[in-house]
N, CA, C and O atoms as a Maestro MAE file, in Angstrom:
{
 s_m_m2io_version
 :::
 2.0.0
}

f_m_ct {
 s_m_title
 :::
 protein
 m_atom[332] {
  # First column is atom index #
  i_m_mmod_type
  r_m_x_coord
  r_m_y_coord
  r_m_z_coord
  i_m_residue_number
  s_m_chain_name
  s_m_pdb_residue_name
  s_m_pdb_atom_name
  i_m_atomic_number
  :::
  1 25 16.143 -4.685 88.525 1 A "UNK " " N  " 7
  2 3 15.965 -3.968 87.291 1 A "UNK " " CA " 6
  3 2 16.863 -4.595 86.217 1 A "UNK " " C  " 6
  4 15 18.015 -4.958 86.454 1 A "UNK " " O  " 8
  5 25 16.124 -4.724 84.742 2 A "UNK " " N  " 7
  6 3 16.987 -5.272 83.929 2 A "UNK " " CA " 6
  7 2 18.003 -4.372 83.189 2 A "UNK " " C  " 6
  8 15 17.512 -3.373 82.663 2 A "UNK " " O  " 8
  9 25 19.220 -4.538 83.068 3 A "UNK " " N  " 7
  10 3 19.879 -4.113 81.731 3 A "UNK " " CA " 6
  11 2 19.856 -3.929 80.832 3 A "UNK " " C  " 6
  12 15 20.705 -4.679 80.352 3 A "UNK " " O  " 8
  13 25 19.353 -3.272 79.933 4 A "UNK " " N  " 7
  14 3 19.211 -3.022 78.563 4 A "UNK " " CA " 6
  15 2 19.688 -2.102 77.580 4 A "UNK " " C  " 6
  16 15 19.202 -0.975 77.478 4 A "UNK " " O  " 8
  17 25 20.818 -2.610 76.688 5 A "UNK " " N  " 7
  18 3 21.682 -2.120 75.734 5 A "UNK " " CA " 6
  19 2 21.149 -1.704 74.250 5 A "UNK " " C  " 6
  20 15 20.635 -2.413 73.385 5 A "UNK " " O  " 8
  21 25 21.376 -0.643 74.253 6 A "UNK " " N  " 7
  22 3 20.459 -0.174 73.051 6 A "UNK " " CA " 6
  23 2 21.683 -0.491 71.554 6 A "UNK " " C  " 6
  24 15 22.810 -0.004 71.646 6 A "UNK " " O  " 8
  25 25 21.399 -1.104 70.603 7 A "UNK " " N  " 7
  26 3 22.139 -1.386 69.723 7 A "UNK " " CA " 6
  27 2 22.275 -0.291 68.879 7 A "UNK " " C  " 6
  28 15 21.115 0.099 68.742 7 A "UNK " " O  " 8
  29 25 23.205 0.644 68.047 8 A "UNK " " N  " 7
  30 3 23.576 1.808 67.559 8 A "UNK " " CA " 6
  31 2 23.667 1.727 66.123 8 A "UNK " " C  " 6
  32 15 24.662 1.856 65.410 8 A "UNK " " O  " 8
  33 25 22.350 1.469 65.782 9 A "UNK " " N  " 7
  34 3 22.515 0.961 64.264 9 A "UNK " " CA " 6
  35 2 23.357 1.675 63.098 9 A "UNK " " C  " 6
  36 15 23.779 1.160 62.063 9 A "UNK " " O  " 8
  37 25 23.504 3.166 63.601 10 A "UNK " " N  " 7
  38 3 24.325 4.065 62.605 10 A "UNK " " CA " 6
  39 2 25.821 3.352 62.592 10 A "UNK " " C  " 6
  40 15 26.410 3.317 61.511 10 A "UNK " " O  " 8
  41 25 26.340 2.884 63.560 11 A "UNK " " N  " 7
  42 3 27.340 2.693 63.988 11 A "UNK " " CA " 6
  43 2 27.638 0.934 62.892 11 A "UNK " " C  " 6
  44 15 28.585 0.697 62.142 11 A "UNK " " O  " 8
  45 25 26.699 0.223 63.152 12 A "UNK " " N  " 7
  46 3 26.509 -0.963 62.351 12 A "UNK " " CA " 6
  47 2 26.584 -0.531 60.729 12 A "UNK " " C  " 6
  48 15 27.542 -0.727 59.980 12 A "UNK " " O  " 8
  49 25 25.405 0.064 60.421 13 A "UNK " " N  " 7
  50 3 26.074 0.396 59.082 13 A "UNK " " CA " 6
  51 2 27.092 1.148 58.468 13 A "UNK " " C  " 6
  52 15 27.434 0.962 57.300 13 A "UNK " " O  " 8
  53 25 27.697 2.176 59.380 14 A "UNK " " N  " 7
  54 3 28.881 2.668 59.114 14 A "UNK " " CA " 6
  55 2 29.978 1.557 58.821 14 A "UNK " " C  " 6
  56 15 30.671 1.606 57.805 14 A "UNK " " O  " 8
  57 25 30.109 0.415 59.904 15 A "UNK " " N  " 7
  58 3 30.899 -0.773 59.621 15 A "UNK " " CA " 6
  59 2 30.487 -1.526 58.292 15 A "UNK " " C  " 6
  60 15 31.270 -1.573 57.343 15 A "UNK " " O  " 8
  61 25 29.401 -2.036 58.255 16 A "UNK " " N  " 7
  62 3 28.965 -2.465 57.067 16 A "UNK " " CA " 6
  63 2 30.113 -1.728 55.756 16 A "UNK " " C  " 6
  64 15 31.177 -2.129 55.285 16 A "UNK " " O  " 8
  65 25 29.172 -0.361 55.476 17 A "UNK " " N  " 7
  66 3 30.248 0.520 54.523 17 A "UNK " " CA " 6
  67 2 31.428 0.201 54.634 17 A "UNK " " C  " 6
  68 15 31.946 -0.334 53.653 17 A "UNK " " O  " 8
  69 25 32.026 0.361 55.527 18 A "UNK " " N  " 7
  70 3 33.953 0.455 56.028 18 A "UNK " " CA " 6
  71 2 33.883 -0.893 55.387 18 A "UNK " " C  " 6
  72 15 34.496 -0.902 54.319 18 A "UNK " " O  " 8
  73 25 33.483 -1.717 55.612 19 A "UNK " " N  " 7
  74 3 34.158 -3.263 55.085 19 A "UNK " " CA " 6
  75 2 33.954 -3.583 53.350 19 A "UNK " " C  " 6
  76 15 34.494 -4.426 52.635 19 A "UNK " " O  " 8
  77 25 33.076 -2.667 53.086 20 A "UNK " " N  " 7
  78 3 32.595 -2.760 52.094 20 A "UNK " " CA " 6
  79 2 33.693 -1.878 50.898 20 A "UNK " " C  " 6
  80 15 34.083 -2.338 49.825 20 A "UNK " " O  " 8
  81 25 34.026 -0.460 51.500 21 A "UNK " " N  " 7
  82 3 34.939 -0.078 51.010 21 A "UNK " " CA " 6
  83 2 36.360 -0.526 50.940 21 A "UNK " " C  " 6
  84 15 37.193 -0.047 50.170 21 A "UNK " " O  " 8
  85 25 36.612 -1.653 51.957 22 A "UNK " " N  " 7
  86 3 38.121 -2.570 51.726 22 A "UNK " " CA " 6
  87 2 37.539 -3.143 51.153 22 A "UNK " " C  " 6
  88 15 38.110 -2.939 50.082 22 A "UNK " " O  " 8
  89 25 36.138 -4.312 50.738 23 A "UNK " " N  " 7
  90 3 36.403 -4.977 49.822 23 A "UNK " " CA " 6
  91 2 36.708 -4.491 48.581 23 A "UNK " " C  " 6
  92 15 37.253 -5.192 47.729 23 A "UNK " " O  " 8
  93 25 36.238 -2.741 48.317 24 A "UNK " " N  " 7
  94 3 36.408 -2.532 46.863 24 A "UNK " " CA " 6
  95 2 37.474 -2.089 46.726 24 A "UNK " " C  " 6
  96 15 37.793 -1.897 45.553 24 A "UNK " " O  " 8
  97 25 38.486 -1.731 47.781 25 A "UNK " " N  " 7
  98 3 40.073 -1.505 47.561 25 A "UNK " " CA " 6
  99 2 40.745 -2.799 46.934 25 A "UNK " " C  " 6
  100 15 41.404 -3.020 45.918 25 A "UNK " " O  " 8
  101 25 40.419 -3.326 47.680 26 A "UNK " " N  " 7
  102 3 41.219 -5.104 47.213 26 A "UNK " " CA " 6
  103 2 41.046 -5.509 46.139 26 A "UNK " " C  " 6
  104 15 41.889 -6.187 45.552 26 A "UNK " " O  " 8
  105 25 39.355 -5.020 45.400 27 A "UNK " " N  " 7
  106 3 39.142 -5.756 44.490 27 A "UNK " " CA " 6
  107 2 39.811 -4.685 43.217 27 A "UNK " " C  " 6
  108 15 39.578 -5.038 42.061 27 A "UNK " " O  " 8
  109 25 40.440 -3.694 43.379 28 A "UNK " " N  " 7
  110 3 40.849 -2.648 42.630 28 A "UNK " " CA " 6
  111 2 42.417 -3.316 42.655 28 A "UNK " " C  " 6
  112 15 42.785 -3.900 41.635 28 A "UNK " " O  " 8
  113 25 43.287 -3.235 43.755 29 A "UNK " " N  " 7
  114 3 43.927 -3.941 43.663 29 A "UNK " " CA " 6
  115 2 44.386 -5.396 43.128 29 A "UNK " " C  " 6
  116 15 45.532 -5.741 42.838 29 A "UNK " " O  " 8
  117 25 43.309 -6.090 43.078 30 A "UNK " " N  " 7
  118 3 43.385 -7.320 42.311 30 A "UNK " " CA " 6
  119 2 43.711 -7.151 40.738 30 A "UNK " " C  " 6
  120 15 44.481 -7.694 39.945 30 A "UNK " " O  " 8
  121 25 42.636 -6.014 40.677 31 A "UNK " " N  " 7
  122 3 42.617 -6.213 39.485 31 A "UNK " " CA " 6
  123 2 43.890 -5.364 38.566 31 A "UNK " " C  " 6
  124 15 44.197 -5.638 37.406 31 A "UNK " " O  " 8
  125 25 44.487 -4.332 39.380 32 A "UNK " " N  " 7
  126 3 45.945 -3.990 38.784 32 A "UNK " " CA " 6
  127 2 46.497 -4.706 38.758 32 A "UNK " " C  " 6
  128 15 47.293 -4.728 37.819 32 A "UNK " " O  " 8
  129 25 46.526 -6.008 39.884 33 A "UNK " " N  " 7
  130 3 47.508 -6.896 39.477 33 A "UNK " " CA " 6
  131 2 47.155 -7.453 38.114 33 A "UNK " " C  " 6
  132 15 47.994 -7.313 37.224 33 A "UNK " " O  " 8
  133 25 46.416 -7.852 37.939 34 A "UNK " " N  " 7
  134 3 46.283 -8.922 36.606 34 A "UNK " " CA " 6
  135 2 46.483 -7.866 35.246 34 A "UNK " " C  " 6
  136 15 46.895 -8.174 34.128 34 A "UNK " " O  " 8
  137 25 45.961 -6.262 35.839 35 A "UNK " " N  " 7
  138 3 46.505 -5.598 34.564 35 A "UNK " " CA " 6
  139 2 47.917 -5.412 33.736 35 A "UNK " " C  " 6
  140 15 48.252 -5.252 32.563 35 A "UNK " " O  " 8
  141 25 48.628 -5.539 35.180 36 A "UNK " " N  " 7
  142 3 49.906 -5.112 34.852 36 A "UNK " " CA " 6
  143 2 50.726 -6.630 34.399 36 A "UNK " " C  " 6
  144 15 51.755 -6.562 33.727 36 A "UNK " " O  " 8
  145 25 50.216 -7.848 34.794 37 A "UNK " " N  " 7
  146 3 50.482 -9.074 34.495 37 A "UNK " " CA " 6
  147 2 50.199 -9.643 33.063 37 A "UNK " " C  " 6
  148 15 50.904 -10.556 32.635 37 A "UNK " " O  " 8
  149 25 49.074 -9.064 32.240 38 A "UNK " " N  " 7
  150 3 48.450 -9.172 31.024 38 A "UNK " " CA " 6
  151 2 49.580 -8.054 30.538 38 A "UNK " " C  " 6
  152 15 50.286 -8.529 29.648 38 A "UNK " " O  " 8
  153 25 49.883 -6.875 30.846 39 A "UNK " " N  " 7
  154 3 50.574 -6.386 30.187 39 A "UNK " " CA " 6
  155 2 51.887 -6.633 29.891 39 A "UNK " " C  " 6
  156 15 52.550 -6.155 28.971 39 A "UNK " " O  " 8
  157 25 52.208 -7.399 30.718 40 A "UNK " " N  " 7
  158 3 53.876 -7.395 30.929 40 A "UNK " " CA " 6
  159 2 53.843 -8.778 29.996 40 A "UNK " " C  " 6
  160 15 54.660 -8.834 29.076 40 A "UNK " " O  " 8
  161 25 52.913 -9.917 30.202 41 A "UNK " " N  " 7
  162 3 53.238 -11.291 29.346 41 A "UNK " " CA " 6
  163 2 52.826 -11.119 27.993 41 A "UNK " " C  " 6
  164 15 53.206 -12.042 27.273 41 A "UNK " " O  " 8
  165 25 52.150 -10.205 27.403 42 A "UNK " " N  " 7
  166 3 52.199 -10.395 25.841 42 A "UNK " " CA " 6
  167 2 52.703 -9.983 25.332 42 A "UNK " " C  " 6
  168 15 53.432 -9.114 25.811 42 A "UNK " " O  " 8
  169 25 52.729 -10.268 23.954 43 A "UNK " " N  " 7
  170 3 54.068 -10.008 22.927 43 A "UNK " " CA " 6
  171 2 53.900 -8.585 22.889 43 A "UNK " " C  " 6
  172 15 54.874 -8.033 23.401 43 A "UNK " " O  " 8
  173 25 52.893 -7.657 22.410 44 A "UNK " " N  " 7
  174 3 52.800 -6.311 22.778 44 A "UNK " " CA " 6
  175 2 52.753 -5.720 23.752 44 A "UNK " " C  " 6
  176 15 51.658 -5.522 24.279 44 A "UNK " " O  " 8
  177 25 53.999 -5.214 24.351 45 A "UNK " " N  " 7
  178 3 54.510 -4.230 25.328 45 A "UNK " " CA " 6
  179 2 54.389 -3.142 25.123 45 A "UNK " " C  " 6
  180 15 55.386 -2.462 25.362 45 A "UNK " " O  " 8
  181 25 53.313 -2.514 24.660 46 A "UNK " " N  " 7
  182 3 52.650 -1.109 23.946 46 A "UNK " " CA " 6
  183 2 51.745 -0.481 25.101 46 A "UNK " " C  " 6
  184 15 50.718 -1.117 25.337 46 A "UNK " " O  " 8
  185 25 51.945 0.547 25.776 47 A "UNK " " N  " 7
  186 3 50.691 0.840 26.842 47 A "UNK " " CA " 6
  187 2 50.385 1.757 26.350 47 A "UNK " " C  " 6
  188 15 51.186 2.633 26.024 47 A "UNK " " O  " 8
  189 25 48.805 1.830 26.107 48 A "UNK " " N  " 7
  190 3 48.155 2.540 25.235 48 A "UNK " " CA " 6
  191 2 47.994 3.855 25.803 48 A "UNK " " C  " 6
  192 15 48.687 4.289 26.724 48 A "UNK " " O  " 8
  193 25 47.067 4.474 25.234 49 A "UNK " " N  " 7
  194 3 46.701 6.181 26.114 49 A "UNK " " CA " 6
  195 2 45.474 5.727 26.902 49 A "UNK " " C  " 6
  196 15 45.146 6.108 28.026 49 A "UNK " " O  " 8
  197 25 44.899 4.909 26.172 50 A "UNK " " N  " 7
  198 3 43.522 4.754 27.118 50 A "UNK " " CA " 6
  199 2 43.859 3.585 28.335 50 A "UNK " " C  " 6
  200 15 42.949 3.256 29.097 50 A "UNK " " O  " 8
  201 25 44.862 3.145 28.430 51 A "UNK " " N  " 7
  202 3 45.612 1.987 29.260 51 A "UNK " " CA " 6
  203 2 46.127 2.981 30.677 51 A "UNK " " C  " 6
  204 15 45.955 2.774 31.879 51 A "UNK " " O  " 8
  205 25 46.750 4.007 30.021 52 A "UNK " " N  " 7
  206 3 47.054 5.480 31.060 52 A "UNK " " CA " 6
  207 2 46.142 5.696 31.548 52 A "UNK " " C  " 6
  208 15 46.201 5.714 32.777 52 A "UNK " " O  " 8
  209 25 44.891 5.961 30.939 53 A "UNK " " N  " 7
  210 3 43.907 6.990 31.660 53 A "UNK " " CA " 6
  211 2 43.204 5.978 32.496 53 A "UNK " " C  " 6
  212 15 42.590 6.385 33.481 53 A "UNK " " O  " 8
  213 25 43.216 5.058 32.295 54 A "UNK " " N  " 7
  214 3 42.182 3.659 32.871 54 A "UNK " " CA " 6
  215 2 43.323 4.023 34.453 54 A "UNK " " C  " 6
  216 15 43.056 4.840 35.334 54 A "UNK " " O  " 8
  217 25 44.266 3.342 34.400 55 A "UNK " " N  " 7
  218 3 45.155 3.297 35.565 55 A "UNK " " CA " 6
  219 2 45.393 4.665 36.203 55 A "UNK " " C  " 6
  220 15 45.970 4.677 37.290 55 A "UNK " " O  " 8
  221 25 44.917 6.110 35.508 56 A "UNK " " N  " 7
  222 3 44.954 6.942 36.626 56 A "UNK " " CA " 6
  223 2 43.679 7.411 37.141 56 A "UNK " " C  " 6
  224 15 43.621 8.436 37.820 56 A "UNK " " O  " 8
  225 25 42.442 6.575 36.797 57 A "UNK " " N  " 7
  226 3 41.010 7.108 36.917 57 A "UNK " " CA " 6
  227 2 40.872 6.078 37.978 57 A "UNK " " C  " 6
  228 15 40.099 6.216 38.926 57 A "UNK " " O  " 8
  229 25 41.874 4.720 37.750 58 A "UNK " " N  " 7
  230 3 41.593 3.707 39.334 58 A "UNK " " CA " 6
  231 2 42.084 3.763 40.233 58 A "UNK " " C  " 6
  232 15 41.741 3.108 41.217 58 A "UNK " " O  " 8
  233 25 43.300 4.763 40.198 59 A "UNK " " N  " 7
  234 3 44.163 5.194 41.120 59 A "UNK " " CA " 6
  235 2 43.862 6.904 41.912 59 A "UNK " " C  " 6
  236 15 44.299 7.420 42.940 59 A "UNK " " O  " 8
  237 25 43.013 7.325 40.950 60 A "UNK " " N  " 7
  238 3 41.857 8.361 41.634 60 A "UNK " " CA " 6
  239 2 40.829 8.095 42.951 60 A "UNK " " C  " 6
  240 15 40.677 8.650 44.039 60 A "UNK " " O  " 8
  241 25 40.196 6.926 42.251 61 A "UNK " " N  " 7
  242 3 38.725 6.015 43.157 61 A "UNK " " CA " 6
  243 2 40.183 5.442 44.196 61 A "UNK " " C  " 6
  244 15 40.476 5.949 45.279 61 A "UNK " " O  " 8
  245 25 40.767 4.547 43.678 62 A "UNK " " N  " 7
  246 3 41.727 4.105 44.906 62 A "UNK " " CA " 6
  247 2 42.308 5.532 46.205 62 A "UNK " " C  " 6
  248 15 42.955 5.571 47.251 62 A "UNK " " O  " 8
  249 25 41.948 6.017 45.755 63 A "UNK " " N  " 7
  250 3 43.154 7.117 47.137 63 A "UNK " " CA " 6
  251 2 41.449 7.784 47.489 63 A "UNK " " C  " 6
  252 15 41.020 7.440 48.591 63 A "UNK " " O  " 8
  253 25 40.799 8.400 46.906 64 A "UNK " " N  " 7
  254 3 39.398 9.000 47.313 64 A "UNK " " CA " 6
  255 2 38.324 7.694 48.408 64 A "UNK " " C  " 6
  256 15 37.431 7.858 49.239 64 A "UNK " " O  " 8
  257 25 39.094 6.310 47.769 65 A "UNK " " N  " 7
  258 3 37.930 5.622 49.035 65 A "UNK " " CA " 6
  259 2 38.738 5.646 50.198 65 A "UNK " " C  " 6
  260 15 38.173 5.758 51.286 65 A "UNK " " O  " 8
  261 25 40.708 5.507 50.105 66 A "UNK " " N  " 7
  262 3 41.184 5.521 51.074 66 A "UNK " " CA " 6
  263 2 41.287 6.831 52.239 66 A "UNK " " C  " 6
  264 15 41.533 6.862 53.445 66 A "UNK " " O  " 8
  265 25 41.038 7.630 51.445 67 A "UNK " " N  " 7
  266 3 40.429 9.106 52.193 67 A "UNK " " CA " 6
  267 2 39.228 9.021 53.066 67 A "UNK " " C  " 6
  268 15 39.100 9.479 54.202 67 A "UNK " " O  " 8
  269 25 38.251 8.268 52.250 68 A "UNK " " N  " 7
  270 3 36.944 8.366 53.142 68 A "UNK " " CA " 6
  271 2 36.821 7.488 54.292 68 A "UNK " " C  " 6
  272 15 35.874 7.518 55.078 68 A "UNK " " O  " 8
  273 25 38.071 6.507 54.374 69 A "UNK " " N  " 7
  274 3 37.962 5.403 55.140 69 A "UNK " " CA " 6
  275 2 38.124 5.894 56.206 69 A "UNK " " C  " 6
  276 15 37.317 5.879 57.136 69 A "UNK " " O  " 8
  277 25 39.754 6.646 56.179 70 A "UNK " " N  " 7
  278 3 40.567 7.256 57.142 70 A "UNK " " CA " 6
  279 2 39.260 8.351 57.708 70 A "UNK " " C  " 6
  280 15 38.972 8.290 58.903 70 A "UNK " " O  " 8
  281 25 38.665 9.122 56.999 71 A "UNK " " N  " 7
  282 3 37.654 9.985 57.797 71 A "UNK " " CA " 6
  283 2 36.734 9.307 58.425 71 A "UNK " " C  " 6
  284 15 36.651 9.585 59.621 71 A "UNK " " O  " 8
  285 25 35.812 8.291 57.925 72 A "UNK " " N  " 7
  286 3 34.940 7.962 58.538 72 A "UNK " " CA " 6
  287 2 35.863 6.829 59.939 72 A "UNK " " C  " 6
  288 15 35.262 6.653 60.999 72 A "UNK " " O  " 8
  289 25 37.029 6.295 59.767 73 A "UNK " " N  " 7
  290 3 37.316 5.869 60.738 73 A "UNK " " CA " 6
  291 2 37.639 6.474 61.938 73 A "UNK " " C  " 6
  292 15 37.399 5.819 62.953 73 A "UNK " " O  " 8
  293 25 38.383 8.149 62.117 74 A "UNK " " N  " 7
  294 3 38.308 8.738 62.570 74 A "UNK " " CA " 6
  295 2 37.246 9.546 63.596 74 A "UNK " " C  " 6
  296 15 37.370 10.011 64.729 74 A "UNK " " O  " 8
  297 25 35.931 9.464 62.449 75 A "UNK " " N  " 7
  298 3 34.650 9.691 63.323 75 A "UNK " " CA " 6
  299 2 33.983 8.876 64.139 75 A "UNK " " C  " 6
  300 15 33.215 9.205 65.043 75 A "UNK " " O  " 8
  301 25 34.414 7.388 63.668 76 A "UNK " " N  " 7
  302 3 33.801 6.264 64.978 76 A "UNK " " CA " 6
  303 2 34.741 6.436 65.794 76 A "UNK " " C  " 6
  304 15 34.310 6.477 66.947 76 A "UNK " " O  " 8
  305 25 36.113 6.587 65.700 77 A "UNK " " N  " 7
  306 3 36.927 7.090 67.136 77 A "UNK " " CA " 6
  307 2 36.513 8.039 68.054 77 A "UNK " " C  " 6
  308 15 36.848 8.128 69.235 77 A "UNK " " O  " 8
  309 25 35.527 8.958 67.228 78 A "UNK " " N  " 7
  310 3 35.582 10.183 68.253 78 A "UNK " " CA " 6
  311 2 34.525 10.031 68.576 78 A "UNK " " C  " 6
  312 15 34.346 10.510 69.696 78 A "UNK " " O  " 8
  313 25 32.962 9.223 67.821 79 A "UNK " " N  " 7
  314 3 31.961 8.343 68.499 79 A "UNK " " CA " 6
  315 2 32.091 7.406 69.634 79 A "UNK " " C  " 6
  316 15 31.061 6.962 70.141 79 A "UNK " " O  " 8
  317 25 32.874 7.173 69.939 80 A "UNK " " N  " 7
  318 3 33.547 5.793 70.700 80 A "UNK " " CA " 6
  319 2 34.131 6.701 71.727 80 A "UNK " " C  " 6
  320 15 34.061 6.172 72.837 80 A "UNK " " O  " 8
  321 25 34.738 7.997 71.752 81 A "UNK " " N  " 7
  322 3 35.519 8.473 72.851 81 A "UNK " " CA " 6
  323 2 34.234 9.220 73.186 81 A "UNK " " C  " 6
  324 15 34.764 9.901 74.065 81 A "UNK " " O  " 8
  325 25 33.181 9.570 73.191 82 A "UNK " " N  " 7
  326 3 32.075 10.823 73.369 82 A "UNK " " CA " 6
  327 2 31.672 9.466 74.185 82 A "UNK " " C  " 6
  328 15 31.832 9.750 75.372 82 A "UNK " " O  " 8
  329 25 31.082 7.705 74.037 83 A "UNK " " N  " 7
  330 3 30.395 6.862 74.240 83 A "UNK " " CA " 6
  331 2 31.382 6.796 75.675 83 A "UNK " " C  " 6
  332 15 31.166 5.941 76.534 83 A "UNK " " O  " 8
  :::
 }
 m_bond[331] {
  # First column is bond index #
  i_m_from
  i_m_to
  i_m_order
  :::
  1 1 2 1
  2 2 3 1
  3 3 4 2
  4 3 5 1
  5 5 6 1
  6 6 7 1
  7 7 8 2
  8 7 9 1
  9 9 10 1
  10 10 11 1
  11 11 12 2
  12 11 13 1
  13 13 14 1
  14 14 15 1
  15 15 16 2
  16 15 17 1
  17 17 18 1
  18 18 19 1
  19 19 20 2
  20 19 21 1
  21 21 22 1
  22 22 23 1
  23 23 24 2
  24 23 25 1
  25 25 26 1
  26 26 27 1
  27 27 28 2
  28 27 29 1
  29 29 30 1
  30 30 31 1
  31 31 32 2
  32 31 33 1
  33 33 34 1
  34 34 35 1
  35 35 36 2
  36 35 37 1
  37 37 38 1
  38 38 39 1
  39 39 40 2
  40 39 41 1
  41 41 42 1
  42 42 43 1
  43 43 44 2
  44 43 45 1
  45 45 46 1
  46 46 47 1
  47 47 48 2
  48 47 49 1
  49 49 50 1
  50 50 51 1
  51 51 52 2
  52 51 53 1
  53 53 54 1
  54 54 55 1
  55 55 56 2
  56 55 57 1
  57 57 58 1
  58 58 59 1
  59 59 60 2
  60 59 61 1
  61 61 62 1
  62 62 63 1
  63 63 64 2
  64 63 65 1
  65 65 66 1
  66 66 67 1
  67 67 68 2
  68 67 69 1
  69 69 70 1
  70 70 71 1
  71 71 72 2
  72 71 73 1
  73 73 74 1
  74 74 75 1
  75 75 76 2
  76 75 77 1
  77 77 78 1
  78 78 79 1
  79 79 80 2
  80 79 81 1
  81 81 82 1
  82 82 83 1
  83 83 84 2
  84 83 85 1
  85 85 86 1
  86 86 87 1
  87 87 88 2
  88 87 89 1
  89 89 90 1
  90 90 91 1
  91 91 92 2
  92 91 93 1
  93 93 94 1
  94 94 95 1
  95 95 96 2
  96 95 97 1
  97 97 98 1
  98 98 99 1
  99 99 100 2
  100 99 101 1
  101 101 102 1
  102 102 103 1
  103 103 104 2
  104 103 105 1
  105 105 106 1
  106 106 107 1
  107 107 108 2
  108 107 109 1
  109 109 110 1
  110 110 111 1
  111 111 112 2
  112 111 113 1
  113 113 114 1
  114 114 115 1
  115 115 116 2
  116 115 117 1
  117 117 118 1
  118 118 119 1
  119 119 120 2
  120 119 121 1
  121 121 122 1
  122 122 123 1
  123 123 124 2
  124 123 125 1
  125 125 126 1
  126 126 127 1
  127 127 128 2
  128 127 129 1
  129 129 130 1
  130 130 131 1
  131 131 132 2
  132 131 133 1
  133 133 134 1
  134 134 135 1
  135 135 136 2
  136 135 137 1
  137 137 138 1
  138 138 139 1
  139 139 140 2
  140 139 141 1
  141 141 142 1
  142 142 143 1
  143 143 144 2
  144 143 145 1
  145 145 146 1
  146 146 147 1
  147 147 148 2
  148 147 149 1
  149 149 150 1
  150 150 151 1
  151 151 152 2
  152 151 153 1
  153 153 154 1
  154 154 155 1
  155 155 156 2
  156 155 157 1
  157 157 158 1
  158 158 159 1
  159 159 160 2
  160 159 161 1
  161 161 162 1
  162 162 163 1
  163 163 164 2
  164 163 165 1
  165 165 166 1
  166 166 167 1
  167 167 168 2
  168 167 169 1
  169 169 170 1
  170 170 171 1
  171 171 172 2
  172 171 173 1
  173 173 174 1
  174 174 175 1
  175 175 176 2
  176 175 177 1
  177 177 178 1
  178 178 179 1
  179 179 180 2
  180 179 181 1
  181 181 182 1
  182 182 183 1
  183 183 184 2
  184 183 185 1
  185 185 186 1
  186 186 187 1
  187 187 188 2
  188 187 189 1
  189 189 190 1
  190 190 191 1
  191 191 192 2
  192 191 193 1
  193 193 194 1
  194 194 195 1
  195 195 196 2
  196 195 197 1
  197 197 198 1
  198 198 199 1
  199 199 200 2
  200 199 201 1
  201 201 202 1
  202 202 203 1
  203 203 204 2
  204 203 205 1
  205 205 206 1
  206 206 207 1
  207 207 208 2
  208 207 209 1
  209 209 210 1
  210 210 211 1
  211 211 212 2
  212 211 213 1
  213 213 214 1
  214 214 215 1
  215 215 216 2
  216 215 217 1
  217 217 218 1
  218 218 219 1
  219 219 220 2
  220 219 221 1
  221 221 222 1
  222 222 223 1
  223 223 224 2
  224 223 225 1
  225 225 226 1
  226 226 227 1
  227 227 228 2
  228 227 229 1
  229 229 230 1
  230 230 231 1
  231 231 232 2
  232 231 233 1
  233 233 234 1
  234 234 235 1
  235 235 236 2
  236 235 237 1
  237 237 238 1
  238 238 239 1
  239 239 240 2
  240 239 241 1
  241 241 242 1
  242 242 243 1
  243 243 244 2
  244 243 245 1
  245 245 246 1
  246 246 247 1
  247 247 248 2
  248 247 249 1
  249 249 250 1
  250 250 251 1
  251 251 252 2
  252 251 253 1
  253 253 254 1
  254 254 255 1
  255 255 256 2
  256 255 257 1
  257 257 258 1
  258 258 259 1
  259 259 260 2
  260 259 261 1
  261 261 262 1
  262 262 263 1
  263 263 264 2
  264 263 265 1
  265 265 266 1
  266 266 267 1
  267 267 268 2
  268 267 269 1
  269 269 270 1
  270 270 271 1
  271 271 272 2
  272 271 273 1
  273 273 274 1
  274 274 275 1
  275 275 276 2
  276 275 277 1
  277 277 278 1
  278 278 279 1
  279 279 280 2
  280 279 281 1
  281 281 282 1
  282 282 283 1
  283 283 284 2
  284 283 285 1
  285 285 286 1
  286 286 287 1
  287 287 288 2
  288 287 289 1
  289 289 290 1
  290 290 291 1
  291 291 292 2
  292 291 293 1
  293 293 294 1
  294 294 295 1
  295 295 296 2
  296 295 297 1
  297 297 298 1
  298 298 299 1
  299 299 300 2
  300 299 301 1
  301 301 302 1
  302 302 303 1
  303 303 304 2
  304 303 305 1
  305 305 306 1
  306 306 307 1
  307 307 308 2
  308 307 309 1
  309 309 310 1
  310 310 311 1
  311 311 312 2
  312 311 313 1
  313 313 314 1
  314 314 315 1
  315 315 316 2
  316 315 317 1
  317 317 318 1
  318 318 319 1
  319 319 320 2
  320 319 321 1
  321 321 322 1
  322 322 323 1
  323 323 324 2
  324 323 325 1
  325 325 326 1
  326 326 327 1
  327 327 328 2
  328 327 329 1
  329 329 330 1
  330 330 331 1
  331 331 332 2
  :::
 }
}
């Protein structure tokens, strides 16, 4: 009799997502860096109000994807311990 492994596609695109959501951490991160680098090298050292709200609306999305990560990583753990 043959072996046959059924592939768990929910499980595949859940990973998909997960990697997808570090790439958009990183790329959030990247891009504070260069914000705070543009800010710091020009002659105007002025941080605006809308400069505030920008950096706490990316630092919102930043902690809300790191939330969903931690949950959904949690649920392939407990997929993986049920398997």
């Amino acid at each position: 009799m043959a072996r046959v492994e059924m592939i768990n596609t929910t499980y595949i695109t859940g990973l998909s997502e997960t990697q997808s959501d570090f790439e958009l951490v990183a790329q959030q991160v990247d891009k504070n860096k260069q914000a705070l680098g543009e800010a710091s090298s020009g002659e105007d050292n002025v941080v605006t109000e809308q400069d505030v709200v920008d950096m706490v609306i990316e630092q919102t999305v930043i902690n809300e994807t790191i939330r969903r990560m931690k949950a959904d990583q949690q649920r392939l753990e407990e997929i993986i311990d049920e398997v």
